[in-house]
Every structure is written in C-alpha cells, then in structure tokens.
C-alpha positions in Angstrom: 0.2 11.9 20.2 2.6 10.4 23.0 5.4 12.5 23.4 8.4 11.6 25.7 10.6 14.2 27.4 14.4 13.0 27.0 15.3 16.0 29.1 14.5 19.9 28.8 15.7 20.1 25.2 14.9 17.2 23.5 12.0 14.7 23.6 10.8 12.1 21.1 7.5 10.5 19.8 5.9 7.9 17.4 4.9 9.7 13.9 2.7 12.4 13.8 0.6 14.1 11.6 0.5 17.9 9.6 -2.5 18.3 12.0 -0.4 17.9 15.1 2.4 20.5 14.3 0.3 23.6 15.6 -0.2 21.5 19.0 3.4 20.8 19.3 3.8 24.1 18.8 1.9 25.2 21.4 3.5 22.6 23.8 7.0 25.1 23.2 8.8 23.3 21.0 10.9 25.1 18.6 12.3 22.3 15.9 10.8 19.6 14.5 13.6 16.5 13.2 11.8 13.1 11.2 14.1 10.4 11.4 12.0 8.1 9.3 13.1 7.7 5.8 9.9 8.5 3.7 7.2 5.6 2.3 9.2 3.3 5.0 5.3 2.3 5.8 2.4 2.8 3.9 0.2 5.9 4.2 2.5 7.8 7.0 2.9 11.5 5.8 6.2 11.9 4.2 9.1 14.4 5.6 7.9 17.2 3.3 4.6 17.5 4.2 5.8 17.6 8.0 8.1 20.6 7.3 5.5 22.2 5.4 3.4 22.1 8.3 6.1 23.3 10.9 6.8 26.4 8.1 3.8 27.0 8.6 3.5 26.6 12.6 6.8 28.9 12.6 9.2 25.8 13.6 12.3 24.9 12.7 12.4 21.4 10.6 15.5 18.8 9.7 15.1 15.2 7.7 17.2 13.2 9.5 16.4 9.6 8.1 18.0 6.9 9.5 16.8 2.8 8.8 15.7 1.4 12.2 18.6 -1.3 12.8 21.0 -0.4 10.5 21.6 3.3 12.0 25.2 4.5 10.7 28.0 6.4 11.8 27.0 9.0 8.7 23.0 9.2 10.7 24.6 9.8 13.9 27.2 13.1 12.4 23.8 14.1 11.0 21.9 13.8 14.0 24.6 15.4 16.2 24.3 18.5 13.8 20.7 18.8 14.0 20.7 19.0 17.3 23.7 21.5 17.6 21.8 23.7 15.1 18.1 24.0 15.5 16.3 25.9 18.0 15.3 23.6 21.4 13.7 22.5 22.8 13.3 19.9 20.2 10.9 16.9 19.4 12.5 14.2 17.3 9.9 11.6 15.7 10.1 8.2 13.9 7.8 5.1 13.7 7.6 4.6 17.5 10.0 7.0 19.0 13.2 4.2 19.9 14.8 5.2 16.9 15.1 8.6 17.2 16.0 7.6 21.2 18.7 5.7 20.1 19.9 8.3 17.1 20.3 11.0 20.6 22.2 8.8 22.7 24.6 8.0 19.9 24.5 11.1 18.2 25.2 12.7 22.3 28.5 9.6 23.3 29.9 10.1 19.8 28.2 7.1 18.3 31.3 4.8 19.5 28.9 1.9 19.3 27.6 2.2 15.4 29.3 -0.6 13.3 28.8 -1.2 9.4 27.5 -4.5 8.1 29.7 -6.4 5.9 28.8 -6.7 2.3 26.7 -10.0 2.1 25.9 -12.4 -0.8 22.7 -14.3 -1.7 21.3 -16.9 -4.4 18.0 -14.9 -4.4 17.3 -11.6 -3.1 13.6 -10.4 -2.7 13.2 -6.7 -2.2 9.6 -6.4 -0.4 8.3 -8.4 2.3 4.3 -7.7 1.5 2.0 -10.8 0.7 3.8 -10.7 -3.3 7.3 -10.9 -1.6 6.6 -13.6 1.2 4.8 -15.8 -0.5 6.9 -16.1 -3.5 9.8 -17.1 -0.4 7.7 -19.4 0.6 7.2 -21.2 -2.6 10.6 -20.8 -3.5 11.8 -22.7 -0.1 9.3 -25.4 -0.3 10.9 -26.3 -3.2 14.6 -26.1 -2.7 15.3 -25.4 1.2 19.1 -25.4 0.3 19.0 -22.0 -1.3 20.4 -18.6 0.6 17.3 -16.2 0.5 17.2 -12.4 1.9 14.0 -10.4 1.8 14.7 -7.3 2.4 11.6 -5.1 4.2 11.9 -2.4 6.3 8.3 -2.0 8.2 8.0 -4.1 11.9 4.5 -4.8 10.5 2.9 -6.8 7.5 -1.4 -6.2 6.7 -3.6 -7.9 5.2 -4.9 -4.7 3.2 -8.0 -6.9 1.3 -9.2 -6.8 4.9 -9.6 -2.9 5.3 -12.9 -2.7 3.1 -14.4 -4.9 5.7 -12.8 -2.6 8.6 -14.2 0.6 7.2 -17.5 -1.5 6.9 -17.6 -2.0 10.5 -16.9 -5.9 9.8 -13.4 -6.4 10.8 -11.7 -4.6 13.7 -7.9 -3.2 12.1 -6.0 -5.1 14.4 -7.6 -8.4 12.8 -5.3 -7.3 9.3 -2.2 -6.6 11.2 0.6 -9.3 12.3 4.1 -8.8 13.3 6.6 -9.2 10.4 9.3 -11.4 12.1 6.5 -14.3 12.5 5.7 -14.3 8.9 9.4 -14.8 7.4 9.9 -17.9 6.2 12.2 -20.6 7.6 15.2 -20.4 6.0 15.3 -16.7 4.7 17.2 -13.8 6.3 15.4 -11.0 6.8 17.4 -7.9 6.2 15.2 -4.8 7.9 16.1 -2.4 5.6 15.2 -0.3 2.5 16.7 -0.6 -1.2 18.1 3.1 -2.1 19.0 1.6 -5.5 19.4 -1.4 -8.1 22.4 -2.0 -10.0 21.6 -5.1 -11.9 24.4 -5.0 -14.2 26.8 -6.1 -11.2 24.0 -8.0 -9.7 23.9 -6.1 -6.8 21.5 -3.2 -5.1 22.2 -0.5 -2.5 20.6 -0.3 0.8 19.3 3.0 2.5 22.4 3.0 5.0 24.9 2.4 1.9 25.3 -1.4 2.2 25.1 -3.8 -0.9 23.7 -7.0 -1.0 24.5 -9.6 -4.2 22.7 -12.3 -5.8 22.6 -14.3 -8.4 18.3 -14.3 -8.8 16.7 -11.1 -8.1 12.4 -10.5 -7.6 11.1 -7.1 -7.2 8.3 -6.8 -5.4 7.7 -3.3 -3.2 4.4 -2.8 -3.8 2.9 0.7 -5.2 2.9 3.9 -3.7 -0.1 5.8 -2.6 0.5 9.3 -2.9 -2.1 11.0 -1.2 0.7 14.4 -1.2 -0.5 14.6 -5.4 -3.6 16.2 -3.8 -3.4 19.3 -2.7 -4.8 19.6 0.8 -5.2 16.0 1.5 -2.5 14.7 3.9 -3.1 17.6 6.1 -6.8 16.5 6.8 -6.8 12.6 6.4 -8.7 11.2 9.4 -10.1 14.4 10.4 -12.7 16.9 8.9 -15.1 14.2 7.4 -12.2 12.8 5.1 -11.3 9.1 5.5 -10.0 6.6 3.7 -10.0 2.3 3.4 -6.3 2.5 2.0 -5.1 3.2 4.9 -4.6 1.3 8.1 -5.2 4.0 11.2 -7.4 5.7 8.5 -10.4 2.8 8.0 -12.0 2.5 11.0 -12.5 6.3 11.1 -14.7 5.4 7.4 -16.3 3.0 9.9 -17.0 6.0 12.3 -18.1 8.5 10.0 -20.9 6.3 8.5 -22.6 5.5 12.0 -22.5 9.6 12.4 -23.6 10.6 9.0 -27.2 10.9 9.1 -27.5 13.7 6.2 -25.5 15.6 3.8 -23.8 14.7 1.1 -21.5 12.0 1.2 -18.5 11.5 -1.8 -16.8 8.6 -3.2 -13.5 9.2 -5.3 -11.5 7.0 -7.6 -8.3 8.1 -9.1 -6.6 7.3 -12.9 -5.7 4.1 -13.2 -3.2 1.8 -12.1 -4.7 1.5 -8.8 -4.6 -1.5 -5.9 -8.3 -3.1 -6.3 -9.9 -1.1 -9.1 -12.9 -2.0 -6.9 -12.1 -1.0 -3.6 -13.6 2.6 -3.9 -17.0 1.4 -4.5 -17.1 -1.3 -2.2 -16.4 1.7 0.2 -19.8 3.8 -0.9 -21.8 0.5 -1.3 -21.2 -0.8 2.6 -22.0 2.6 3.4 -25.0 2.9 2.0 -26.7 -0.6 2.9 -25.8 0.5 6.4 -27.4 4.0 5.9 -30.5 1.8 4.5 -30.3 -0.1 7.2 -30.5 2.7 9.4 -33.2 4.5 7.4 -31.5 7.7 6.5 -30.6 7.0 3.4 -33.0 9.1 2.1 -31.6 11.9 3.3 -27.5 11.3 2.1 -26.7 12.5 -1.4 -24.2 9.9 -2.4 -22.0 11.3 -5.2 -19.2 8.7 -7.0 -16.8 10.7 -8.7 -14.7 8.2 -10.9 -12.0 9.5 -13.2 -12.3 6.5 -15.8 -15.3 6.2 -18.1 -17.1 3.4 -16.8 -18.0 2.0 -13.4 -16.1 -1.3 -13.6 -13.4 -2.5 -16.6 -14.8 -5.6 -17.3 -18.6 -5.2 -18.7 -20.1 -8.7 -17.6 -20.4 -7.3 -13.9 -21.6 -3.9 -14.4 -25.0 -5.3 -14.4 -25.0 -6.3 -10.8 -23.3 -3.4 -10.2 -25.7 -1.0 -11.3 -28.6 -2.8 -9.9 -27.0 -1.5 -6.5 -26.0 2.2 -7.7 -29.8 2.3 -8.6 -30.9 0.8 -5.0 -29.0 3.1 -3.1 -29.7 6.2 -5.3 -26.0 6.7 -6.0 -25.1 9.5 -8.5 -22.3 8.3 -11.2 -19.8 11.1 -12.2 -17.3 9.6 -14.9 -14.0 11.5 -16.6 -14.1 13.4 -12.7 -11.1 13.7 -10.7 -10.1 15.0 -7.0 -7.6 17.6 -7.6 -8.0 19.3 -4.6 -9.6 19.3 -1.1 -10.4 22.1 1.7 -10.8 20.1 4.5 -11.7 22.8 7.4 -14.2 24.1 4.7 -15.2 20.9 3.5 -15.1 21.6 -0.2 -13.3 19.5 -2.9 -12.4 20.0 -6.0 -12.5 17.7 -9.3 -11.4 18.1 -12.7 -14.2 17.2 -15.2 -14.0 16.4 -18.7 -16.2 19.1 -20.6 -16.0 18.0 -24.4 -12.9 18.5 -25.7 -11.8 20.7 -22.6 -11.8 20.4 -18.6 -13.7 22.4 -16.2 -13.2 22.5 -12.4 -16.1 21.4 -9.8 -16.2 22.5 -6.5 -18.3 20.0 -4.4 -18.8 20.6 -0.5 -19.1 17.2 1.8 -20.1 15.8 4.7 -17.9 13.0 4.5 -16.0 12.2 1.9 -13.8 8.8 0.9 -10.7 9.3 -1.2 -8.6 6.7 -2.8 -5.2 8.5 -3.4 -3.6 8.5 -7.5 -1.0 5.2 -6.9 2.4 4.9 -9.3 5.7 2.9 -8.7 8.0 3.2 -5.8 10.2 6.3 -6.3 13.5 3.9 -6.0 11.6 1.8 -8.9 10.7 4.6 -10.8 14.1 6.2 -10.7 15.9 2.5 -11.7 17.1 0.9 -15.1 14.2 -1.7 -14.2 11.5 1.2 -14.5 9.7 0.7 -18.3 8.0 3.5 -20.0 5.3 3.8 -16.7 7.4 3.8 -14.1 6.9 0.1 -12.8 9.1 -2.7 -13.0 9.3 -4.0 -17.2 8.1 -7.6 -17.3 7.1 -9.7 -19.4 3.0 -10.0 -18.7 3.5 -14.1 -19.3 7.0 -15.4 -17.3 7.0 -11.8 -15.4 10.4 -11.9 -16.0 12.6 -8.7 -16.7 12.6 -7.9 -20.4 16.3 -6.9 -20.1 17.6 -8.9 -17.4 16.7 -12.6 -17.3 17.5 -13.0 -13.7 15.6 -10.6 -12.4 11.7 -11.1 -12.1 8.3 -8.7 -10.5 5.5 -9.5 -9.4 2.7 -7.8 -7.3 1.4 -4.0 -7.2 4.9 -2.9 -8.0 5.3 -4.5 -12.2 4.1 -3.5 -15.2 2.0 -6.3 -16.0 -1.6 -5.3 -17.2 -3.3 -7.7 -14.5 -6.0 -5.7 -12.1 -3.7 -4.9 -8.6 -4.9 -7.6 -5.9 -3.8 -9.7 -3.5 -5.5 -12.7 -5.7 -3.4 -11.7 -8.4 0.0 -11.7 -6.4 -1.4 -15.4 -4.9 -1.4 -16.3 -8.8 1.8 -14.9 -9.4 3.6 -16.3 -6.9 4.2 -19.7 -7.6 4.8 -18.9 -11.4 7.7 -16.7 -10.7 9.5 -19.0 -8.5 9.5 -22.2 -10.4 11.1 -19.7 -13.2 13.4 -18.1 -10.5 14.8 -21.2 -10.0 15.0 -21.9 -13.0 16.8 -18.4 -13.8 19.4 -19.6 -11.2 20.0 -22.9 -13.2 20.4 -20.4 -16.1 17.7 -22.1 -17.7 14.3 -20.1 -19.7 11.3 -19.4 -17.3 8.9 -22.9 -17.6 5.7 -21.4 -16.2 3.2 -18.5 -17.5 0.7 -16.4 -15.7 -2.8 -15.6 -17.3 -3.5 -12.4 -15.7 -5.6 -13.5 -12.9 -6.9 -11.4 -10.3 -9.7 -11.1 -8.4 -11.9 -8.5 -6.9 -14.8 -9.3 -4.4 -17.1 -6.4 -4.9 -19.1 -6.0 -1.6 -22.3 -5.0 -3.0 -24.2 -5.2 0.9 -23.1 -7.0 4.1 -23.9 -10.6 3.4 -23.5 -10.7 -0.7 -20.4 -10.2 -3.0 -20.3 -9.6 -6.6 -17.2 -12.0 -7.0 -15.3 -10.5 -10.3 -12.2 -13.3 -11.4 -10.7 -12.3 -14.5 -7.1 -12.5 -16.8 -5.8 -10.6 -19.1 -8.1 -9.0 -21.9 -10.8 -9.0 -19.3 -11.4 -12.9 -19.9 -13.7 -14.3 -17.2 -11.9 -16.6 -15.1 -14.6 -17.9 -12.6 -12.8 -20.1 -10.0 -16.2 -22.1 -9.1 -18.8 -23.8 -11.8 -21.9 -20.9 -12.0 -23.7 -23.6 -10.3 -22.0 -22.9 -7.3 -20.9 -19.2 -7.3 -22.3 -17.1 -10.6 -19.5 -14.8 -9.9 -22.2 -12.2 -12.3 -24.4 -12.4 -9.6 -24.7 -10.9 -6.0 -23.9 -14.0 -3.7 -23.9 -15.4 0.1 -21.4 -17.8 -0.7 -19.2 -15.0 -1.9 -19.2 -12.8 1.6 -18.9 -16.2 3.4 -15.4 -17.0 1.1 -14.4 -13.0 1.6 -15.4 -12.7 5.4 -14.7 -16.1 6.7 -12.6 -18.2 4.5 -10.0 -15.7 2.8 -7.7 -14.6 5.5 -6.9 -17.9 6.9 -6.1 -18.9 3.8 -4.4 -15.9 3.3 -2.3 -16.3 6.8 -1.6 -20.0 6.8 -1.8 -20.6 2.5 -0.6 -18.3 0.9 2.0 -16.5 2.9 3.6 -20.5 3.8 3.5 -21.3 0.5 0.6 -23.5 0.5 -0.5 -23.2 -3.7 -3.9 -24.0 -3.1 -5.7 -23.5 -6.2 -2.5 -21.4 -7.9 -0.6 -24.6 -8.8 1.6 -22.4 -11.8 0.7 -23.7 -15.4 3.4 -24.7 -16.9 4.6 -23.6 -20.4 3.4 -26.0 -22.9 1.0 -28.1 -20.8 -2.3 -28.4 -21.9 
C-alpha cells in the first residue's frame, strides 16, 4: 500500500483493499473517500465493501467517483464537499492515486480548469475495449477504414485473462497477460476512456459516466461479465490473504501460484459457482495444475483435495469427461456436485456450501488450508439495468447473427450476451468477425449475412505438458479444429499445451486483437 502525503490533511493512494482499512487506521486517518467508479477494472473491491470495512475500523467513508479523464465540474463540487465534511486527515484512493491528486487540486482552486466534452457522433460505437470489443474493431476497419469508430473502455490496462490459469500454475509470470490499452486500439478508432452509465437505443444514443452522450448509427455491446466475488459473504475481505486465492483475478493468480509451493498438507478446496461463468473449465484446470505439482513434489498424499461444483456434472459436454476423470482418479480428487460456496471465514478458515439434500438444502461447513474460489458471474449492472437486458440479465441476441432481437442495429458479442455459447476468449475470436460483416451490413440497412455456430473452446490443463482440448458449438456439438490424427481433442495431448503455452497468445496479440481471422473466417448465411 503506497500512500502519498498531499499535506497534513489529505494524502492519496492506488486502491486498496478491506484488509488494509484497519492499517490505515492505525496510520491516523480519520475518512476514507474512493474516487473510482465501481467494476471500472475487474476484480478491484467495489466502494461498498470499502465503507463497510472503514464502519467497521471506526472511519468516516464518502464515494466520490469520478472517470479518470473526463473529471467534471459536478466531481469536483462533490469532492470539495467531501473534504469540507469528513473528519482529516483524510486518504483519498483511486486506480493509482493521480486521479484523486487531480480531483484535490481542482476541487481546492475551484476547478476553473474542468471543461465538458461536446456531444460527439459516430457510425459505430463499441462499448468495451476487452479482446470481444477490439477485435471486432479490428475486423470492422480492415474492411472499411472509412468508417468513424469509438470504443469506449475506461481501464488503462487490457489482459489476456486465458493466460491466468497458466500464472497460478506457476507457467506464466502476470505481467506476461498485461499490455497497455492505448497500444492495442486500432488505427482509425477513437478511444473514448470512459464508462457507459446508460443505453438509450431508441435515440441511438448512450450516456457516459460523466453525463456525456455519444451517437451512432451501429451499436456492439460488448462489456464483458461481472465477477461478483461481494455475493459471498466474507470473500472480498480475504481474497489474497488467509489461504484464499483465486485465477480470475489478476494481482490474485500468482498468490494460487504461491500457495501451492507452500501447501504441503491439509485440505485444499476447489469451488465452481452456477452457471453462466467465463471458462466453465477454468476451476478445474486450477485443482488439476495444483495437484500434478503436489505429485510432483510427493505430497500429494498428504492434501485432501475437495471440488465443490454447484452443477451436476464435472464438464457439460460428456465426450471429455472421460479424460477428465482419468485425472480426478490420479490425483485422488473428491467430487462434490449440487455444492455451492455461500460463505467463507477467512481468519478461521472455514467455508460454507449449500448442498442439495433430496428435495431440500443443507449447509456444510468445510475448514481449508487453501482454498480457490471462482466468484458467481452475471451481466454488467449498466446491462442488466438496460432495455437491451433479456430475461437473464445479458444482452438479448439472437444466438445465430448475434444481433439485438429488438433493435437491428445494435449487436453483442463476448462474456457480456445471451447467447448459449460456453464464455471464452475462443468463442469471442469466432464471434468477432461474424458480427462485423453484419454490422456493416446493419449500417447499409441491410439483414445480418453471416451466422455463428456457437464455438468456443476450452483447453483443459489436465498436467503441465498435456491439455484436454474441448472445441464445441451450440448443443454441445464437437467442433474439433484439427483432424483426430493430429490433436484427439478427447484425449490428454502435447500438442495441445504446446498450442495453449506457446502458440495462443501471439496469436492472440498480433491475430486476433489486429483483426487477423485466422481460422474464424465468418460463415456466411447460405453458403455451403
């Protein structure tokens, strides 16, 4: 926690933690302000759980949310307050402190210097600049480079999340997932660093966080999902401490990493939440790397490794449970279906899962060593809250053309839509190039020409050095990108860790997110 004195009253930092509110208030502080607007970046904690925590501590809190270059004069009146109110000296936080440096300066000279942006009109708009949003701009610009295109994404930094298995696996180091956002925009789009508040698509318009609107004539919705590790009780205040970890997050993987080299006994748990979630596989691949590396290491033996999975089987589609189980036998693992985290006690390491008991539940209290959660994951609150929200919250397409079922110029793709396609990055590289030969085609009012099957894949890291390589569509329909001959994506495989560990993120960083369609050509509606 780097915290920066201002002067006697007020100092800033970078976001903390719940766990760092009792050491702040030991420091002396007296108030607590966030001025980061929650879920701006995945997995930081959100404003409530911070003032829950400074309740707690005995300090004063105030959510002073303000969108890092588009600060307004309305932030800076409610900064100014803040600060005339609460109790100092005071320590104002945001995603690396210059915001809330900048929000005192104006909020202390009157804020003469704040303007307002002029309302601003595009041919597209793309609300999410994740690997969905950027490489859809990419395709979209390789084909017509005469287009106005905004994406609008408020984080500084864009991941390659498929990667974090690998870094809580002790395979990739975090900063090999993590690239500057700036140097991954497109030529020819404007990036807008900001936040949607909300959608109005009957004027073809949406809101920004600091009140702006921005038009267009094609709009493509692609946030992502959000992980909302505050659904369980207990959780955000001891992620990354206290044995509990997690691979879906990025400062939180390498501590996975860190807790399997100390584990050398106990019990060690494996969680997976109700689904939708991003990479139905990813909490196993996170108790199978741990295990082969506590085979490795011989003390295996003495780990009892519990999966607690709230679905009814280990893996949707049945032609890889097989392999699968093969592995879950190897490593001794113990399978607990219809079992879900409701609760954890970190300092007492105990958590607690719902069970389904016949017709009835019963609750389980099971004490760790170390434990990996995956959080429950639904749509973006501003998603879920919109008139492009269907019946579960995510944005209602249609599974084919992923176009809006009410609006035809408005399309989704990625974590953040309804379609019934498992949550990867391999899906969203699928998805891509269908939706913008039908966004274009939406903007020469025309009917979508391309269809998506439902691909996704999930490269199931069985042990270091083999992959169970699932590719599937819709239905659960094997979609196997190599002949068997080659990769019997069934099958444990070499090949499969070399294409996940050495071939994927290049292709990822220089394919996919420039709008190379290598392999993803979009099938087009009608062709054979």
């Amino acid at each position: 926690m780097e915290i920066r004195q201002i002067n006697r009253q007020v100092s800033v930092s970078p976001q903390i933690r719940a766990g760092d509110v009792a050491l702040i208030a030991q420091q002396g502080f007296r108030s607590i302000i966030c001025n980061r607007p929650n879920d701006e970046e995945q997995g930081q904690p959100s404003a409530d759980t911070i003032g829950r925590a400074a309740k707690d501590a005995a300090l004063e809190f105030a959510y002073v949310p303000a969108v890092s270059g588009s600060i307004t004069p309305e932030d800076v009146k409610a900064m100014a307050h803040a600060l005339a109110e609460l109790p100092q000296p005071v320590l104002a936080y945001c995603r690396s402190g210059a915001r809330s440096t900048k929000l005192y300066e104006l909020a202390t000279s009157g804020g003469e210097d704040v303007a307002t942006r002029p309302p601003r009109q595009f041919d597209i708009v793309i609300v999410g600049g994740g690997s969905a949003g950027i490489a859809t701009a990419a395709s979209i610009l390789k084909r017509n480079r005469g287009l106005s295109l905004a994406i609008i994404e408020p984080s500084e930094n864009h991941y390659y999340q498929p990667g974090w298995t690998m870094v809580g696996g002790g395979v990739f180091s975090k900063e090999f997932t993590r690239r500057e956002e700036e140097r991954l925009i497109p030529d020819g789009a404007d990036w807008i660093k900001s936040s949607v508040s909300t959608f109005e698509p009957d004027e073809n318009k949406v809101t920004l966080c600091d009140g702006e609107r921005v038009g267009y004539a094609v709009l493509i919705v692609c946030p992502g999902i959000k992980l909302d590790w505050e659904a369980i009780p207990g959780l955000p205040e001891t992620l990354g401490r206290n044995g509990v970890t997690s691979n879906y997050g990025y400062m939180l993987a390498p501590y996975t990493n860190q807790l399997v080299q100390e584990t050398t006994g106990g019990r060690a748990l494996f969680t997976q939440p109700p689904m939708p979630i991003k990479c139905a596989g990813a909490p196993q691949k996170a108790m199978y790397l741990s295990c082969y590396r506590w085979e490795r290491a011989g003390v295996l033996k003495n780990i009892d490794v519990q999966f607690h999975n709230a679905g009814a089987v280990l893996f949707g589609v049945a032609a890889y449970v097989p392999a699968l189980m093969e592995y879950v036998e190897r490593y001794g693992a113990n399978l607990n279906f219809e079992s879900n985290l409701v609760a954890i006690d970190g300092p007492r390491k105990v958590a607690t899962f719902a069970q389904k008991q016949g017709v009835g539940t019963i609750y389980v209290e099971e004490s760790f060593d170390m434990i990996h959660v995956v959080p429950p994951q639904l749509a973006p609150d501003f998603v879920r809250a919109s008139p492009l929200a269907g019946e579960s919250g995510f944005v209602d397409v249609d599974q084919a053309t992923l176009q809006h079922t009410r609006y035809p110029n408005i399309f989704s793709l990625g974590d953040a839509c309804s379609a019934p396609n498992a949550k990867t990055a391999a899906a969203a590289r699928k998805q891509a190039p269908v939706v913008a030969v039908n966004a274009l085609a939406a903007f020469n009012h025309k009917p979508p020409v391309a269809d998506y099957d439902g691909y996704g894949s999930c490269p199931l890291t069985v042990e270091q050095g083999k992959i169970v390589l699932a590719e599937f569509g819709y239905g659960g329909k094997l979609l196997p990108s190599f002949p068997a001959w080659l990769i019997d994506g069934t099958r444990p495989s070499r090949l499969s860790w070399l294409l996940k560990d050495t071939i994927l993120p290049p292709v990822y960083w220089h394919g996919m997110l420039r709008g190379h369609e290598w392999m993803v050509k979009p099938h087009m509606i009608g062709a054979d």
